[in-house]
Residue frames relative to the residue before (quaternion, step in Angstrom):
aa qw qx qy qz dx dy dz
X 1.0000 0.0000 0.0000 0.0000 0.00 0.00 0.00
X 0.2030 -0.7853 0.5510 0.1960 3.39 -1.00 0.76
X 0.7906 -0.4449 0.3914 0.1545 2.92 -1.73 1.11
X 0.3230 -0.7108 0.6054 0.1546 3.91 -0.76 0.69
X 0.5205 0.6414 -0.5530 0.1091 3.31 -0.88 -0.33
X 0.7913 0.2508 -0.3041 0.4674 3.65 -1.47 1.40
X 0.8044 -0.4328 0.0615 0.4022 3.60 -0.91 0.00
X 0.2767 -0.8286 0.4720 -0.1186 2.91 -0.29 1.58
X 0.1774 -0.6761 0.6388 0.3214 4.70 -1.19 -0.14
X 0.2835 -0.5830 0.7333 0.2051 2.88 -1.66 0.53
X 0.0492 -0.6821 0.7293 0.0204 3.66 -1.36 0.50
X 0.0164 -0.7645 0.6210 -0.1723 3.32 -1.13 1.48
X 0.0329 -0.7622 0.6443 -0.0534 2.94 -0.73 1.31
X 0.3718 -0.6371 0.6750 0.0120 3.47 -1.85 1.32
X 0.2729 0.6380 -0.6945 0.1902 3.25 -0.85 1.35
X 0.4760 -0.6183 0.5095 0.3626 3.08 -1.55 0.42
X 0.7891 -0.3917 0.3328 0.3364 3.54 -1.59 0.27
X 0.7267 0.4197 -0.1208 0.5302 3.60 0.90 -1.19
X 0.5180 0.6854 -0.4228 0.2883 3.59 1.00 -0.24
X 0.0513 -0.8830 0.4648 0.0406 4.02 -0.51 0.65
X 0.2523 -0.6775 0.6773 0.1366 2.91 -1.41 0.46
X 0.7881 -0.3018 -0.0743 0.5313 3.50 0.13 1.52
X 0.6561 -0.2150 -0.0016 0.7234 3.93 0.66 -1.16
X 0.7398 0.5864 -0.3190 0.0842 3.22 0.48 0.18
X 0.5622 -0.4529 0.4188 0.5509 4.04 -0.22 0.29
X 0.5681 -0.5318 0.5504 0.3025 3.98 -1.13 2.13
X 0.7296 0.4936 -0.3002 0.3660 4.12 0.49 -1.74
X 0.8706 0.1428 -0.3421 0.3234 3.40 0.70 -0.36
X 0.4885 0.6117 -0.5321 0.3226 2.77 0.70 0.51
X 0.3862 0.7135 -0.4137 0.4131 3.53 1.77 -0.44
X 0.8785 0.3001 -0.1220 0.3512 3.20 0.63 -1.63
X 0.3984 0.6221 -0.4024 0.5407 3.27 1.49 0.20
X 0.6927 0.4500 -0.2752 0.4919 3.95 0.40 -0.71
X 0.6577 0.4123 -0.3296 0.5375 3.80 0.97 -1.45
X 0.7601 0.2772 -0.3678 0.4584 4.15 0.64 0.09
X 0.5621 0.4050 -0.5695 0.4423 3.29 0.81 0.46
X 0.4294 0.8100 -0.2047 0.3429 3.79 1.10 -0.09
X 0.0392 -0.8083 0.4737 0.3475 2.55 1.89 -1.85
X 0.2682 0.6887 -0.5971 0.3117 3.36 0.35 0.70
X 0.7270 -0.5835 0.2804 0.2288 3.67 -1.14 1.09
X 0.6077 -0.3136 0.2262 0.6937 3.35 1.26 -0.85
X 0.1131 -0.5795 0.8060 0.0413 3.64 -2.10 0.01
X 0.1945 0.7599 -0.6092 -0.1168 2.84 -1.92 0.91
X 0.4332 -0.7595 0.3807 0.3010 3.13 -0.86 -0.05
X 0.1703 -0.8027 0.5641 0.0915 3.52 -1.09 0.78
X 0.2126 -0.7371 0.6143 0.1846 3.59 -0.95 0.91
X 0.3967 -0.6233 0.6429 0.2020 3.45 -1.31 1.38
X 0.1312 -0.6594 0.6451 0.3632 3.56 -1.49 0.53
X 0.8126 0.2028 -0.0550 0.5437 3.57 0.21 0.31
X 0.3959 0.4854 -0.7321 0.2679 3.95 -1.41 1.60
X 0.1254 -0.6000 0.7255 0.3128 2.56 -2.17 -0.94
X 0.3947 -0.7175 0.5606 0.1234 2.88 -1.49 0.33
X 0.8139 -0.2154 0.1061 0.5291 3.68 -1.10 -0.83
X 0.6668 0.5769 -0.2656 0.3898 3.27 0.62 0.15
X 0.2342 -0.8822 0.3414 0.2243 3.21 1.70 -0.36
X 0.3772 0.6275 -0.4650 0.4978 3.64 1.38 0.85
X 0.3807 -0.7192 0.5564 0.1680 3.43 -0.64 1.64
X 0.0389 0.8220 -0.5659 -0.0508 3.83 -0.68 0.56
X 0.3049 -0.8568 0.3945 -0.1315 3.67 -0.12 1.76
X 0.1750 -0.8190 0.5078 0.2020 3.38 -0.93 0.74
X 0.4071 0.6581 -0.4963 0.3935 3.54 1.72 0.84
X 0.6130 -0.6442 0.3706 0.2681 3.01 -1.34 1.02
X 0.6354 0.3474 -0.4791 0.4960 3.88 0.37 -0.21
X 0.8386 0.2955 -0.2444 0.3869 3.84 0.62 0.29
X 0.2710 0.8152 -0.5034 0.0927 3.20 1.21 0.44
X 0.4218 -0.6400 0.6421 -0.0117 2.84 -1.93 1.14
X 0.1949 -0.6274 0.7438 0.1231 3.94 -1.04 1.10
X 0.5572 0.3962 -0.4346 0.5862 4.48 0.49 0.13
X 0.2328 0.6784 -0.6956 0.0421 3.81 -0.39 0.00
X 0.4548 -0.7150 0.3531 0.3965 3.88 -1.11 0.62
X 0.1992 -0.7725 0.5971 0.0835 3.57 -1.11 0.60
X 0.0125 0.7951 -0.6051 -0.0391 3.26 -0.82 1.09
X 0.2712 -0.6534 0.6711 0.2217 4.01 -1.68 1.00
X 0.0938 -0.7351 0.6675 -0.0728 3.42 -1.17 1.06
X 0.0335 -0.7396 0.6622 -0.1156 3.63 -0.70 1.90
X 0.5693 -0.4984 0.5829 0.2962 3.14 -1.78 0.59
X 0.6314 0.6302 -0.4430 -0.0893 2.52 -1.18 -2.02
X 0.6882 -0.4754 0.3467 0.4245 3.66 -1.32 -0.40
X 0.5190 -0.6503 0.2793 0.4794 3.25 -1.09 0.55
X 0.7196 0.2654 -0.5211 0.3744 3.86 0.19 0.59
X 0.4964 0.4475 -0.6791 0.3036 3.52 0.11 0.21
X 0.6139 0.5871 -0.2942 0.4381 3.67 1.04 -1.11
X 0.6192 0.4481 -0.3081 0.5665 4.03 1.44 -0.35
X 0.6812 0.4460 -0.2325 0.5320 3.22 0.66 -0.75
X 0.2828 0.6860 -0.3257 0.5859 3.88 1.12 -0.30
X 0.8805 0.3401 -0.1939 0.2673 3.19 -1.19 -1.94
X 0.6362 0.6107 -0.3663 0.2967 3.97 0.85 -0.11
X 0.6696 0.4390 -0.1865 0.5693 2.86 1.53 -1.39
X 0.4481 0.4793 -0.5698 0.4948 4.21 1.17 -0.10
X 0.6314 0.6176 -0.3250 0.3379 3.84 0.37 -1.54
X 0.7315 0.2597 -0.2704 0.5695 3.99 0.51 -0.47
X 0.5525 0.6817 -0.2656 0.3994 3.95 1.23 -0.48
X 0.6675 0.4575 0.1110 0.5769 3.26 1.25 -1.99
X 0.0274 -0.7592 0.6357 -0.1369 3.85 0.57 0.62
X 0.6860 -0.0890 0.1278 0.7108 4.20 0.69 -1.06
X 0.4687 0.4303 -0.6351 0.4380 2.87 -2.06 1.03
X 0.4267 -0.6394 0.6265 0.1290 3.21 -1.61 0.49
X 0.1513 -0.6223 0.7484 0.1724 3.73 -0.65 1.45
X 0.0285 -0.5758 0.8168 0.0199 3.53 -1.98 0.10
X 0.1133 0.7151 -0.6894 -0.0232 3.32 -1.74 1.11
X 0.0601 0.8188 -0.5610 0.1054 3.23 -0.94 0.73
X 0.6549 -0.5954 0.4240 0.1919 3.18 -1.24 1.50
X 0.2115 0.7007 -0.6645 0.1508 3.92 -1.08 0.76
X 0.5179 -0.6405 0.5556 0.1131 2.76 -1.57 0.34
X 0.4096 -0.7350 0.5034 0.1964 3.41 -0.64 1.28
X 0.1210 -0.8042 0.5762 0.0818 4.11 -0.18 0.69
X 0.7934 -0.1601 0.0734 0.5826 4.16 0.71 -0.58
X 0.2316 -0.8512 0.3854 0.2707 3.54 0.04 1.40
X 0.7300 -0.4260 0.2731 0.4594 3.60 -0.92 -0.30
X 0.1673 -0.8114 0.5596 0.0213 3.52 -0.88 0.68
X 0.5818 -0.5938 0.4893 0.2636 3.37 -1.59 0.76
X 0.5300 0.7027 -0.3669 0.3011 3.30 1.36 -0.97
X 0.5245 -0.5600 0.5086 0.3906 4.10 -1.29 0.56
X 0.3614 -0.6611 0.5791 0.3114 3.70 -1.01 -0.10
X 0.0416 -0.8218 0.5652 0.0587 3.43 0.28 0.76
């Protein structure tokens, strides 16, 4: 795997929690595809609480709990694996919100323990 460092894309993708991709969870299959890709890494984050195009608030408080909570996949990588990427999200990603945006890599990931 190669190292990151300097200017670098982010790709984020918004989906909800329940969204599939036949039986499986829309996110992993996101991140299953961005590592067959070879993209650098992907994760996922669970929202306890948005909305989205629908404008239904979906909440991890208990008088409102929500089985759809938002979920967002967040990749590094350069800006063309991340261009080259954005076709196969585009037939994947029917709804949801793709975002990319430009950053700057500051200390790339490491194998090393955090001590």
């Amino acid at each position: 795997m190669t190292a990151l460092h300097g200017p670098a894309r982010r790709l984020t993708v918004f989906v909800g929690e329940s969204d599939t991709v036949g039986h499986k969870p829309l996110y992993t299959e996101i991140v299953h595809r961005a590592h067959a890709a070879g993209l650098i890494g992907a994760s996922v984050f669970r929202g306890i609480e948005g909305f989205g195009a629908t404008q239904h608030i979906h909440t991890t408080r208990l008088l409102s709990l929500s089985e759809d909570l938002p979920v967002s996949v967040v990749m590094v990588d350069t800006a063309e694996r991340i261009q080259a990427f954005l076709p196969e999200l585009e037939s994947l990603v029917p709804a949801g919100l793709i975002t990319v945006e430009d950053v700057e890599v500051y200390r790339p990931a490491s194998h090393e323990p955090i001590r």
